[in-house]
N, C-alpha and C positions, 0 to 999 in steps of 0.2 A: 230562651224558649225555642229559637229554632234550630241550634246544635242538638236540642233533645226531639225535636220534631222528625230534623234529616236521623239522629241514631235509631227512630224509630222503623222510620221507612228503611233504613237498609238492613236493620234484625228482619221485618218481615220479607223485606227481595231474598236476602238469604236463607228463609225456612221455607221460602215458596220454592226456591232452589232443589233445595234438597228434597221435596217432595216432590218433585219434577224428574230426577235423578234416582228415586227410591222408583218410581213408579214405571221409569222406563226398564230398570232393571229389573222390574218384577220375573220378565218371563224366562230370566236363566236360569237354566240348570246342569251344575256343572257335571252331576253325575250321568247323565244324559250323554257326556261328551266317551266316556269308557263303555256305552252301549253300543256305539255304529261298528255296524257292518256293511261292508260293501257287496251288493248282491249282482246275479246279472238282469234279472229282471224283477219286477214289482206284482205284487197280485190285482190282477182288475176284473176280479168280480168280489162280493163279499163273503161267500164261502171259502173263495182264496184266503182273503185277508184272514179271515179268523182261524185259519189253519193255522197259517203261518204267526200268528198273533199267542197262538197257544204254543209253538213251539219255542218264541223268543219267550216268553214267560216274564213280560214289566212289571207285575203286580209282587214278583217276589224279591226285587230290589230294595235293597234298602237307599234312601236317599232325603232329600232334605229341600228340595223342590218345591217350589208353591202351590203346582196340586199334584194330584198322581198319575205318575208317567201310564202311558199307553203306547201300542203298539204303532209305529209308524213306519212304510218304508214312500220316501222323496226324494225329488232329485237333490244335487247338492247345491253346493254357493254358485259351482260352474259351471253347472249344466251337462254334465261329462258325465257320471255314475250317476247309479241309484244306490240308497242306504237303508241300511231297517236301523232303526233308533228306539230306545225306549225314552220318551219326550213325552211333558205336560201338554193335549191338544191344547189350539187355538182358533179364535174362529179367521177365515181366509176368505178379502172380498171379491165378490163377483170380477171376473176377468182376469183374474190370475191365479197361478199353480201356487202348492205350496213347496216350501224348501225346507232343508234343516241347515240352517248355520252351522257350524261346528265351534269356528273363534266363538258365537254370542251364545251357543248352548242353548237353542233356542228352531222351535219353527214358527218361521215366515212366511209373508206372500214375497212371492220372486216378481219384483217389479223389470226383470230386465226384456223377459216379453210379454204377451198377452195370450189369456187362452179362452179360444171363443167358446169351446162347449162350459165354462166354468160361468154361467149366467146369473146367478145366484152367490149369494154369500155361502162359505159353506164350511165345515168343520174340518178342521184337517186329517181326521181320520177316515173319512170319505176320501181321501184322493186317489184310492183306484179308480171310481166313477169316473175319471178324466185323464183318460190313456192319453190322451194331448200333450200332456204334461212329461209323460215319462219317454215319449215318442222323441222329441228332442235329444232327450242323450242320446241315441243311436246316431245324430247325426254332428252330434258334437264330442262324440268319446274319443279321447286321444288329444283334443284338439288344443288349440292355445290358453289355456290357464293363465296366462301374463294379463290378460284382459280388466278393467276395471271389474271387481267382482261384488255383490250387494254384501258381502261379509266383509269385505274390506271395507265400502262404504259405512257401513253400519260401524267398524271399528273406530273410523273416522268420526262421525260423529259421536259415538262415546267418548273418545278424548276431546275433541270441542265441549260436548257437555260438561266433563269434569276441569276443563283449561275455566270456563266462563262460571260454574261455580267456586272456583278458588280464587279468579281474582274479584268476583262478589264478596265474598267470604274474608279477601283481606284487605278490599276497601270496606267492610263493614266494620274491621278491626282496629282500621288503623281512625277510621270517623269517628268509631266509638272513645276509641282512648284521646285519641287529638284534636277532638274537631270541641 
């Protein structure tokens, strides 16, 4: 009774696993990664943005993405450029810019500063409204790239994630057949 009690509990640690792991990886997309460009500046009004949003043209991609790419242009992992991407938005909380990963395929909030006019939660196709954010790269363009970066971080924890699902996954294997 309790070798089938523990093979029970660790079939459910492992499907919780992988829902855990399905779900952080919801927001890549990889086609998203063959849209950036590097621009020299970002639109900050939304007459801007929708200009330039109809020149990159996202809606006529094809891809495979979790929902439908949109026009973005954010700073990057390093704070150094800005990029137009066609990326699925997200929403981005109060106090910080948004980014685009490029390694996760993905935009984020850039936890590595804080942005005081971003007061509010807010969608990351609004990030003209917070020149704050783009205002930085001017003062970090060129600059050290070697730095801890949240796309490295973020890489990081995807391998933890998948290191701490596999060996769930083969103590659940090996408790199932041995235990």
């Amino acid at each position: 009774m309790k070798g089938l009690l523990l093979k029970t509990i660790n079939f459910h640690m492992t499907l919780l696993l992988l829902q855990v792991n399905c779900s952080y990886n919801s927001g890549f997309c990889k086609e998203s990664q063959e849209t950036v460009k590097r621009v020299k500046t970002c639109p900050k009004s939304k007459s801007a943005w929708k200009e330039r949003e109809k020149m990159k043209n996202c809606s006529s991609i094809v891809h495979s993405c979790p929902r439908d790419l949109q026009y973005h242009c954010l700073i990057n992992a390093w704070q150094n450029i800005t990029v137009e991407v066609c990326v699925p938005s997200v929403n981005i909380n109060a106090g910080y810019c948004a980014e685009y990963n490029k390694i996760g395929g993905r935009v984020q909030d850039f936890y590595e500063r804080t942005c005081s006019l971003c007061t509010d939660n807010y969608v990351s196709t609004d990030a003209y409204r917070y020149s704050e954010c783009y205002d930085a790269v001017n003062r970090n363009s060129g600059s050290d790239q070697n730095k801890t970066s949240t796309a490295a971080k973020t890489q990081s924890r995807e391998i933890q994630l998948y290191l701490n699902m596999l060996f769930v996954f083969v103590y659940s294997l090996y408790s199932f057949l041995f235990l």
